[in-house]
C-alpha positions as CSV (number, residue, x, y, z in Angstrom):
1,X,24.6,23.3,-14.2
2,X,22.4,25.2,-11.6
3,X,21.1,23.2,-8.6
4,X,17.3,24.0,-9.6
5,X,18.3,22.2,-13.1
6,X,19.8,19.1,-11.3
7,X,16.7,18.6,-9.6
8,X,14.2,19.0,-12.2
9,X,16.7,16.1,-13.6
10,X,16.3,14.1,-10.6
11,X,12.4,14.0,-10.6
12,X,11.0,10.7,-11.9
13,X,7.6,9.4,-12.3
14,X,6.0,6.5,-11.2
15,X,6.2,3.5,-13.4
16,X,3.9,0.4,-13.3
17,X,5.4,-3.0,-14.4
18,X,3.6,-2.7,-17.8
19,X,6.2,0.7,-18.4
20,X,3.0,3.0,-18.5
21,X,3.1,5.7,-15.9
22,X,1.4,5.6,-12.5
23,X,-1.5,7.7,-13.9
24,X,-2.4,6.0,-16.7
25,X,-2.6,2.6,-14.7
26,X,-5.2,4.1,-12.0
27,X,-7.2,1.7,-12.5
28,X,-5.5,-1.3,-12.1
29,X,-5.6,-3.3,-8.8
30,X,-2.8,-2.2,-6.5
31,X,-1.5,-4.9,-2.9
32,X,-0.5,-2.7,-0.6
33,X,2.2,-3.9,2.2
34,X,0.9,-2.5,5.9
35,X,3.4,-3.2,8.6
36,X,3.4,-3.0,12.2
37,X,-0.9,-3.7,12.4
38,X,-1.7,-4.3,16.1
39,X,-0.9,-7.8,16.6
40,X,-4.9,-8.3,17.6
41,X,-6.3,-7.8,14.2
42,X,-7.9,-9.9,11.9
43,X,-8.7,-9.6,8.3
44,X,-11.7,-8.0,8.8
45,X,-10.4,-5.3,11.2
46,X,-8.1,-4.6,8.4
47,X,-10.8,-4.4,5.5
48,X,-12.9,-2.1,8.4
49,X,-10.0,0.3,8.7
50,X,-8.8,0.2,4.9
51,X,-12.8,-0.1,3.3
52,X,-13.1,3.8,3.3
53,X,-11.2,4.9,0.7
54,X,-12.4,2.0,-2.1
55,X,-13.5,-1.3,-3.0
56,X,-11.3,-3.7,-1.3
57,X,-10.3,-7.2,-3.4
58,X,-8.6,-8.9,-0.6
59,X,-7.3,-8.5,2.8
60,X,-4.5,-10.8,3.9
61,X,-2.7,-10.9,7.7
62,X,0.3,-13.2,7.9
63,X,0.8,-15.6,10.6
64,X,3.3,-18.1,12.1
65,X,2.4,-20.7,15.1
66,X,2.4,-17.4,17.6
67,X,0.3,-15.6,15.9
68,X,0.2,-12.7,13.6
69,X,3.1,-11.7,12.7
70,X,1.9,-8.2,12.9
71,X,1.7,-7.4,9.0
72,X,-0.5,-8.2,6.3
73,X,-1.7,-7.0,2.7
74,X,-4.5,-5.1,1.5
75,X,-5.3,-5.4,-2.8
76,X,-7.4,-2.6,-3.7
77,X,-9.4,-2.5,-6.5
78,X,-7.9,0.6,-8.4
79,X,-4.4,2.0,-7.4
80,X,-6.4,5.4,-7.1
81,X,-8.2,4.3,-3.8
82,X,-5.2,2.0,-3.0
83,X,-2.5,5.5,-3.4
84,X,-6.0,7.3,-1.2
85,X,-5.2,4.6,1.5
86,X,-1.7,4.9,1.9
87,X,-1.8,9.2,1.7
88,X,-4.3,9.0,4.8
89,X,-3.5,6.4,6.9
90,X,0.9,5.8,6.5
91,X,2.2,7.0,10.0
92,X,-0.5,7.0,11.6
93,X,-1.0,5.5,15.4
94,X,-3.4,2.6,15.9
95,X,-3.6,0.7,19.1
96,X,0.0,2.4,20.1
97,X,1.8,1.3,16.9
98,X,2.7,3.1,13.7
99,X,1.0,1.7,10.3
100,X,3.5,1.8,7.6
101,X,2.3,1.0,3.5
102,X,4.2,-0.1,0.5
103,X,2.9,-0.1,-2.5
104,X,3.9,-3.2,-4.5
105,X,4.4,-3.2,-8.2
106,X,3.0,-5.9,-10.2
107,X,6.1,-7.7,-10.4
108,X,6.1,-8.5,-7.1
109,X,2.6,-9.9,-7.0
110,X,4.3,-12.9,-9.3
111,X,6.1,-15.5,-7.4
């Protein structure tokens, strides 16, 4: 087997929890997981910064008794705008800190 055979083997697409493939659930709501958010911000600096690339469904910072805990979760309202966000803004330096996304599947939106 030639190594341009065993990675066209190794190539995988996306899969939503419902089995279809990332495409054909586009427009489905998609939580994305943003980490290391300045620990200043507030929900709405986080639908101001995310609001660009769709219609936003909810914007969610966690916090303890010290405040935020400097990460939160941003629901888009199609995985289209939500996979826009995270192709634009992972890595990118705000306030001195570097924004890292997740996606999260659907699966993990069940508790």
């Amino acid at each position: 087997m030639s190594d341009s055979s065993t990675q066209a083997e190794l190539q995988c697409v996306p899969v939503s929890a419902s089995g279809s493939s990332e495409s054909e659930a586009k427009g489905t709501p998609k939580r994305l997981h943003v980490s290391n958010i300045p620990f200043r911000f507030r929900d709405p600096d986080l639908r101001q910064m995310f609001g660009q690339f769709g219609k936003i469904l909810d914007v969610e910072i966690i916090f303890n008794e010290r405040g935020s805990k400097g990460f939160g979760f941003v629901t888009f309202e199609t995985s289209a705008d939500a996979e826009k966000a995270r192709e634009r803004l992972h890595g990118t330096i705000v306030e001195g800190r570097k924004i890292e996304m997740n996606a999260l599947l659907q699966t993990d939106l069940i508790s």
